[in-house]
Legacy VTK file of the C-alpha trace (Angstrom):
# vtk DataFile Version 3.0
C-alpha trace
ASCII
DATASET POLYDATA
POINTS 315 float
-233.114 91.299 -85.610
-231.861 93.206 -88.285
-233.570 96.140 -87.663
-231.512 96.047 -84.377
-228.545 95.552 -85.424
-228.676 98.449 -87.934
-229.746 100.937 -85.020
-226.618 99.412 -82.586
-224.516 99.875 -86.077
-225.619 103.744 -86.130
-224.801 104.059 -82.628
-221.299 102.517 -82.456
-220.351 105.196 -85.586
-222.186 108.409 -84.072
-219.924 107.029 -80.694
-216.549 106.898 -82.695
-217.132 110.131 -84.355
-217.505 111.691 -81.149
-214.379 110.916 -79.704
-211.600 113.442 -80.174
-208.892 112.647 -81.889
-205.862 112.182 -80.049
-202.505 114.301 -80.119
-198.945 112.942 -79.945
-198.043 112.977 -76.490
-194.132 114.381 -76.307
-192.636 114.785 -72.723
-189.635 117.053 -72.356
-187.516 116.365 -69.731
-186.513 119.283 -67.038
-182.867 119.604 -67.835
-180.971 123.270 -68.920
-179.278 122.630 -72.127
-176.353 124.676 -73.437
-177.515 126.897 -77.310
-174.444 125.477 -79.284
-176.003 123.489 -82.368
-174.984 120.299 -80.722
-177.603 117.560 -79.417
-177.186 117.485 -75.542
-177.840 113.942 -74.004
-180.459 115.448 -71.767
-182.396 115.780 -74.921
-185.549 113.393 -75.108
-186.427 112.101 -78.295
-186.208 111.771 -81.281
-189.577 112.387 -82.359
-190.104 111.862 -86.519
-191.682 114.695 -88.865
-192.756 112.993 -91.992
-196.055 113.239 -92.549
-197.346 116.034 -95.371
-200.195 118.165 -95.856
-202.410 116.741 -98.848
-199.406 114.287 -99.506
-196.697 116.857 -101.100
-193.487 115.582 -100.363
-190.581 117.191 -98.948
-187.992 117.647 -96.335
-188.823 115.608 -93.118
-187.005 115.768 -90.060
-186.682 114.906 -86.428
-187.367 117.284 -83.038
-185.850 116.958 -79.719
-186.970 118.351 -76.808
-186.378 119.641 -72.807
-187.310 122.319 -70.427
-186.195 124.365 -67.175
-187.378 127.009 -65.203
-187.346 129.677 -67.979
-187.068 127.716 -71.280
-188.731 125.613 -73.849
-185.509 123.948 -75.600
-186.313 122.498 -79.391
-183.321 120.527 -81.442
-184.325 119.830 -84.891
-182.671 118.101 -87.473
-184.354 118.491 -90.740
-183.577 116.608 -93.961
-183.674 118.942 -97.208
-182.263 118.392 -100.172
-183.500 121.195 -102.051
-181.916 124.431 -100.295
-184.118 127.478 -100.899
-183.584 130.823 -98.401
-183.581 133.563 -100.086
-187.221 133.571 -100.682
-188.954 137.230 -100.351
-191.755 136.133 -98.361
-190.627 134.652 -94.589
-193.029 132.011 -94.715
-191.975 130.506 -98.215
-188.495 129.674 -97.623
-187.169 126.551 -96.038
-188.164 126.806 -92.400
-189.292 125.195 -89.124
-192.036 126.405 -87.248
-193.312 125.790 -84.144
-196.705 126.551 -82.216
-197.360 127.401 -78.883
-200.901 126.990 -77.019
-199.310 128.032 -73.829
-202.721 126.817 -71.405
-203.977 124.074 -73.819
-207.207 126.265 -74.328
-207.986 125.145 -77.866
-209.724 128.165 -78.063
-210.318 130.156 -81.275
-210.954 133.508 -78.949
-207.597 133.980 -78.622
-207.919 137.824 -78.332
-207.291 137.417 -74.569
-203.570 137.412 -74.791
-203.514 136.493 -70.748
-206.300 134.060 -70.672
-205.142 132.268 -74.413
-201.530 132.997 -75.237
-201.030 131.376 -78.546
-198.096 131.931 -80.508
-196.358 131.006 -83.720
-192.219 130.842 -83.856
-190.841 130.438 -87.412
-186.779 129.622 -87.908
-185.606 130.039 -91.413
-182.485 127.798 -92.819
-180.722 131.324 -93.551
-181.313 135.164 -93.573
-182.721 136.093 -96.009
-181.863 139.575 -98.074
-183.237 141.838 -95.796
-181.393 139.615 -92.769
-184.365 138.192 -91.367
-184.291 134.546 -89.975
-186.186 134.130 -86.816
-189.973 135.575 -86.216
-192.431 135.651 -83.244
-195.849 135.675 -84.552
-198.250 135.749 -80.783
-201.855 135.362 -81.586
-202.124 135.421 -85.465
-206.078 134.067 -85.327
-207.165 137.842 -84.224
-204.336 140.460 -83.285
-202.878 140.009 -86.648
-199.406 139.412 -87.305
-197.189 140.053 -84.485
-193.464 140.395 -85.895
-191.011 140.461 -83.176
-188.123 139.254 -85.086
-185.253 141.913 -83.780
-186.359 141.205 -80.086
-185.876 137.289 -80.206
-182.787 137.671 -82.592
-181.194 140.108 -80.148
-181.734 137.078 -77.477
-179.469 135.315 -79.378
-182.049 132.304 -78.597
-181.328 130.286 -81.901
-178.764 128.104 -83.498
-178.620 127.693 -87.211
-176.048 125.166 -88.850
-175.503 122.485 -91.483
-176.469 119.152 -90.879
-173.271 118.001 -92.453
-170.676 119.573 -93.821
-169.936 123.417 -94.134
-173.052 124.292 -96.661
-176.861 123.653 -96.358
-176.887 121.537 -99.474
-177.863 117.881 -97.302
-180.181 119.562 -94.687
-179.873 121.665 -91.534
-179.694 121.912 -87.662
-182.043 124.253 -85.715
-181.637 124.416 -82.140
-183.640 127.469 -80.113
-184.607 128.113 -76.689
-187.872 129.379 -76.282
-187.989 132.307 -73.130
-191.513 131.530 -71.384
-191.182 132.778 -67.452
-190.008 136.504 -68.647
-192.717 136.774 -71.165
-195.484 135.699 -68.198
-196.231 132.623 -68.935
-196.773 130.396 -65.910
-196.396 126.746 -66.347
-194.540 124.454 -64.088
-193.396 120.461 -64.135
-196.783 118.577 -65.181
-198.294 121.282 -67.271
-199.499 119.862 -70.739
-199.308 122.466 -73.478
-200.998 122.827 -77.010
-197.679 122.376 -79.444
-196.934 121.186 -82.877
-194.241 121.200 -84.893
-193.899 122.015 -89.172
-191.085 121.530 -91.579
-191.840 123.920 -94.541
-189.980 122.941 -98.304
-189.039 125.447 -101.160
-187.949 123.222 -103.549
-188.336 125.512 -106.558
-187.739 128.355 -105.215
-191.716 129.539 -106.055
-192.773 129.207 -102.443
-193.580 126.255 -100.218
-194.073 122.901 -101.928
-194.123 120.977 -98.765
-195.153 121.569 -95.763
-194.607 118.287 -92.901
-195.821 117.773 -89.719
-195.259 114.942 -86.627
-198.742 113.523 -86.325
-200.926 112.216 -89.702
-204.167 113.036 -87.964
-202.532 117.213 -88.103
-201.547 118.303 -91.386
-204.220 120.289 -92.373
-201.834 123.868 -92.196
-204.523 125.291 -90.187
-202.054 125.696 -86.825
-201.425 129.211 -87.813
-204.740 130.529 -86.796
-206.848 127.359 -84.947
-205.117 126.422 -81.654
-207.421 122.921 -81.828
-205.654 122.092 -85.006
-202.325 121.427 -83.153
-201.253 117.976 -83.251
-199.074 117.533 -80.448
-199.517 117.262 -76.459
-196.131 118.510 -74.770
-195.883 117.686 -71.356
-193.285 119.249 -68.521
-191.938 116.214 -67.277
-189.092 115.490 -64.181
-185.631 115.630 -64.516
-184.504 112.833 -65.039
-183.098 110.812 -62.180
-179.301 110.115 -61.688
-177.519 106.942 -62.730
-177.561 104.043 -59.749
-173.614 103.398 -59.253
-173.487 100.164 -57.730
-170.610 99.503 -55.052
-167.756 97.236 -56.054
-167.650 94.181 -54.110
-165.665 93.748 -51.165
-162.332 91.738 -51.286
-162.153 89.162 -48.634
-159.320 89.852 -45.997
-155.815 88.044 -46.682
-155.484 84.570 -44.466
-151.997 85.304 -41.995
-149.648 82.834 -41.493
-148.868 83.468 -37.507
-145.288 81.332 -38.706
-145.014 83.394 -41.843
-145.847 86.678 -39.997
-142.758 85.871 -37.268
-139.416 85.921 -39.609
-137.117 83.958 -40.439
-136.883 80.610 -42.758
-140.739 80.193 -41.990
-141.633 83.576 -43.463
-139.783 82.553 -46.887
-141.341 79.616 -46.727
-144.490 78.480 -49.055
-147.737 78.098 -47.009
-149.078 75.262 -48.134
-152.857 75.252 -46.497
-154.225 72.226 -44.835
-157.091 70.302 -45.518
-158.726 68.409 -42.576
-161.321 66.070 -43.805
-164.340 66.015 -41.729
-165.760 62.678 -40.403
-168.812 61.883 -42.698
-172.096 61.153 -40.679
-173.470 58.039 -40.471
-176.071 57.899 -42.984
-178.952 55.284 -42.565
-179.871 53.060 -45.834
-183.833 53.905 -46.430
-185.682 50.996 -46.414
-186.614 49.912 -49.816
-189.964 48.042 -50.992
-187.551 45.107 -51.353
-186.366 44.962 -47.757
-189.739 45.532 -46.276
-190.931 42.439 -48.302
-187.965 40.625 -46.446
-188.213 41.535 -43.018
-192.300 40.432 -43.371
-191.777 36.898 -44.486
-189.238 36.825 -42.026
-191.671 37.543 -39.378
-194.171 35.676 -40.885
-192.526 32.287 -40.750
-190.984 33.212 -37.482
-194.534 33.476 -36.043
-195.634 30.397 -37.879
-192.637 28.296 -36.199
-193.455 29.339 -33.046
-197.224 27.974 -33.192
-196.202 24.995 -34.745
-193.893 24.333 -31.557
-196.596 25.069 -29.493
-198.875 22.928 -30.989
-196.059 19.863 -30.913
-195.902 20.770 -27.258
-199.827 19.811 -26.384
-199.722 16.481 -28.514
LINES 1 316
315 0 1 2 3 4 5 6 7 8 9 10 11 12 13 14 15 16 17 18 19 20 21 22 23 24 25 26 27 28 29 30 31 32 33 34 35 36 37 38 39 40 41 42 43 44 45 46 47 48 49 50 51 52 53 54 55 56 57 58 59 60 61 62 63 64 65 66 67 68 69 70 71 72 73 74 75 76 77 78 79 80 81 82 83 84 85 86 87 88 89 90 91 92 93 94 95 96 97 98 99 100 101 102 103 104 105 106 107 108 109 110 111 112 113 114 115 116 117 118 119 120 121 122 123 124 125 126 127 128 129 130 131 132 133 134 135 136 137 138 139 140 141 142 143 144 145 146 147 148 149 150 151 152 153 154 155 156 157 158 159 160 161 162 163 164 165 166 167 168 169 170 171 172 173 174 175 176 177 178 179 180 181 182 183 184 185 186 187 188 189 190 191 192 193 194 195 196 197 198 199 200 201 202 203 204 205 206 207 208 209 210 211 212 213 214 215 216 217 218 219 220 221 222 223 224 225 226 227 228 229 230 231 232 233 234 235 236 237 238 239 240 241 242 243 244 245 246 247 248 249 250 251 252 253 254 255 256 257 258 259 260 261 262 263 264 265 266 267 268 269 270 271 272 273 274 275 276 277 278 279 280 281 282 283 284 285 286 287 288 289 290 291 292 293 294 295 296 297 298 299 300 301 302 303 304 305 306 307 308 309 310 311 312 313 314
């Protein structure tokens, strides 16, 4: 018995190992949103960032997110208290960044740029001293490092503000359109994509103390080159569907007076309405346990004069 329930032991553990560990499933809504730093309500979310690689901790911050025909739209609002930009290295200064698996291939042969389009966004709190902020970084795990910063900063695709106030001192709002359909990629309402989202910290301004991330089971900092490392599951959903305005109710039509409507000292007169009580129906008593008893006595003795007569009569 034992020896049986050691082997069914084994088994349940090789069975749970084998099962994948699942993403955090985000669905954008289809809605177009206007670039202005301001959270539209067609915005889903919000979805928390807390959770930090090898427990560092750090800023933290929350993502919302839509879609249309050619954009991706992220809204981030990320809590930092420790402002570092001006860091030489991109990478090491307070930043957001944000991964792409366009098909969901979890592929590491991503040299097929058609077949597994996998790219890396990065948006920096501020420009740093050369003046860069934004980067595109497509396929990292084998092209190398694919700067397109002055193309996607051209776009004018990104928003970059304080989260309160007129300094970045208590945080900062990110809010960026990502252009899919005019760089080829084909996905439509239903499509699930690879995604995940990280909040990078400079607190000392020494490079990245923190680095945060929405799902606990994906902070390994691996995203950057391992498209099955990415912790969320970002799925095209429907626009949403308009509000149900219910009809007011309808007023009942006013009661005319035919002497009211003709003139005179009637129509200043009050209209007092009249009741007409209706004639109640008759309503039978029910016949009670009481009354039953009654009327059978009553019968009884009834019958029992009636054969006591009879028998007086043959005497």
């Amino acid at each position: 018995m034992k020896k049986f329930l050691a082997v069914l032991l084994f088994t349940a553990m090789v069975f749970a190992l084998a099962i994948p560990v699942a993403a955090l499933d985000i669905t954008a809504p289809k809605a177009t949103i206007a670039l202005d730093g301001v959270r539209d309500d067609a915005y889903a979310g919000p979805w928390d960032i807390k959770y930090f690689n090898e427990g560092n901790p750090g800023a933290t911050g929350q993502v919302w997110t839509a879609w249309d025909d050619d954009y991706i739209y992220l809204y981030f609002e990320i809590d930092d208290k420790t402002p570092n930009h001006e860091h030489g290295n991109h990478y090491e200064r307070d930043c957001v960044e944000v991964f792409f698996d366009w098909y969901n291939g979890k592929d590491d042969d991503t040299s097929d740029d058609e077949k597994f389009p996998y790219w890396q966004y990065r948006f920096a709190s501020a420009p740093n001293e050369d003046g860069q902020q934004f980067s595109l970084n497509i396929n990292w795990a084998s092209l190398g490092w694919g700067d397109f910063s002055e193309e996607y900063n051209a776009a004018g695709n990104t928003v970059v503000k304080p989260l309160s106030g007129s300094d970045l001192k208590n945080g900062y709002i990110v809010e960026t359109r990502i252009p899919y359909k005019s760089a080829g990629i084909k996905i439509a309402e239903g499509s699930v994509l690879g995604a995940d989202f990280m909040i990078g910290d400079n607190q000392e301004d020494s490079g990245r103390s923190s680095m945060t991330f929405p799902d606990p089971d994906f902070t390994s900092n691996n995203q950057y080159q391992h498209p099955f490392e990415l912790g969320v599951a970002f799925k095209l959903g429907a626009a949403p569907l308009p509000p149900v305005v219910e009809a007011p109710p309808e007023e009942a039509a006013p009661v005319v007076n035919d002497a009211a409507s003709g003139g005179g000292e009637a129509a200043d007169a009050e209209i007092v309405p009249v009741i007409v009580a209706a004639t109640p129906a008759p309503v039978s008593s029910p016949i009670t346990s009481d009354s039953m008893m009654i009327v059978v006595l009553t019968m009884a003795l009834l019958g029992a004069f009636v054969i006591t007569k009879r028998a007086k009569n043959k005497i």
